[in-house]
C-alpha positions as CSV (number, residue, x, y, z in Angstrom):
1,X,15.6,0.1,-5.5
2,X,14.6,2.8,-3.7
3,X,17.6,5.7,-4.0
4,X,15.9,8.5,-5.3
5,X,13.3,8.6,-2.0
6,X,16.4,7.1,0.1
7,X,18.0,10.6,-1.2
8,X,14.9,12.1,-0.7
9,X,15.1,11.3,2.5
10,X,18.7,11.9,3.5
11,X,18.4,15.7,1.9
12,X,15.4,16.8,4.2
13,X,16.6,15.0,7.0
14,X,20.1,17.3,6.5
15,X,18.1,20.3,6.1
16,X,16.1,20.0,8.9
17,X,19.2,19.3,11.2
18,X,20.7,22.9,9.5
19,X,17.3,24.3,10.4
20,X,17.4,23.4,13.9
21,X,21.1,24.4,14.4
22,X,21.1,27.6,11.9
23,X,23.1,27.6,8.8
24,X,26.2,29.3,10.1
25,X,26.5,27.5,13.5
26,X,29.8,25.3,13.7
27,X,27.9,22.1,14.0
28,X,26.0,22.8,10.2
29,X,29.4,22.0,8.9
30,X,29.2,18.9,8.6
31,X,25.4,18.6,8.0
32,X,26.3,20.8,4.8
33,X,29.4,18.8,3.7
34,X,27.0,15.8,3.9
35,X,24.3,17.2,1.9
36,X,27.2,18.8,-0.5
37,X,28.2,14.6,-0.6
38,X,24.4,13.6,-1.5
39,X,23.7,16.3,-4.2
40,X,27.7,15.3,-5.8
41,X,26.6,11.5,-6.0
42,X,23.5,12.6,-7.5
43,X,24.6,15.1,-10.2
44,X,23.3,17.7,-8.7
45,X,26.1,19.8,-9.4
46,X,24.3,23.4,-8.6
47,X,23.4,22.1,-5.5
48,X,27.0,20.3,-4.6
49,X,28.8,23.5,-5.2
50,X,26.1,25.2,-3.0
51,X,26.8,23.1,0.4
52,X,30.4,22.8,-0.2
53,X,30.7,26.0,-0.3
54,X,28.6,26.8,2.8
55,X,30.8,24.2,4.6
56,X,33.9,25.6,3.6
57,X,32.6,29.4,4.6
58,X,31.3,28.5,8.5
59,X,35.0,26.6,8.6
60,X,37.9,28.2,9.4
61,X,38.8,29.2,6.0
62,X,42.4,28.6,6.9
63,X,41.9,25.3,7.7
64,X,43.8,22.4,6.7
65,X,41.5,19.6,7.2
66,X,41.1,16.4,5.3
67,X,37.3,17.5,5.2
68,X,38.2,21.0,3.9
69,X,40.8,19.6,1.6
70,X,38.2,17.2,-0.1
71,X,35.6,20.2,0.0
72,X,37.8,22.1,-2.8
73,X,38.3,18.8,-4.3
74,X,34.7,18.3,-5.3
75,X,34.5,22.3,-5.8
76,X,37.1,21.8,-8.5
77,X,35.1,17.9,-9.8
78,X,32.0,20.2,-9.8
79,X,33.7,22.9,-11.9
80,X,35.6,20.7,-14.7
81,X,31.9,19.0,-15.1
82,X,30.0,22.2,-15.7
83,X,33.0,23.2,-18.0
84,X,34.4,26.3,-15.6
85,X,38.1,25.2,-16.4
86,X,39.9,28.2,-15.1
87,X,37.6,27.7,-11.8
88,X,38.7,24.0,-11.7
């Protein structure tokens, strides 16, 4: 019932622990592929694209990971919804 402050909530609490490690420290990587997850569930596609992108940057951009490999997968989600096709 209470979602939208439960996301609320979950988004400041993620930017707060980015804050406190800086946005391009290997630990934010996760913090931003979380808040990437939180603004994708809320169709918040601006937003999405913005964290998974982050994430994908302070990775090793040559990595293989399942984490990396589902970052590009919602890049390419986030692009077909906001009608970038050749991005997608």
């Amino acid at each position: 019932r209470r979602l939208v402050e439960a996301d609320r909530v979950l988004e400041r609490s993620l930017q707060l622990q980015i804050e406190a490690v800086g946005s391009t420290h290997p630990d934010a990587a996760q913090l931003f592929y979380n808040l990437g997850a939180a603004h994708l569930n809320r169709n918040r596609w601006n937003e999405a694209e913005a964290a998974f992108r982050q994430f994908l940057a302070i990775r090793n951009p040559g990595s293989h990971t399942l984490r990396a490999a589902v970052a590009v997968s919602n890049l390419s989600l986030i692009y077909g919804k906001a009608g970038r096709k050749a991005e997608a």
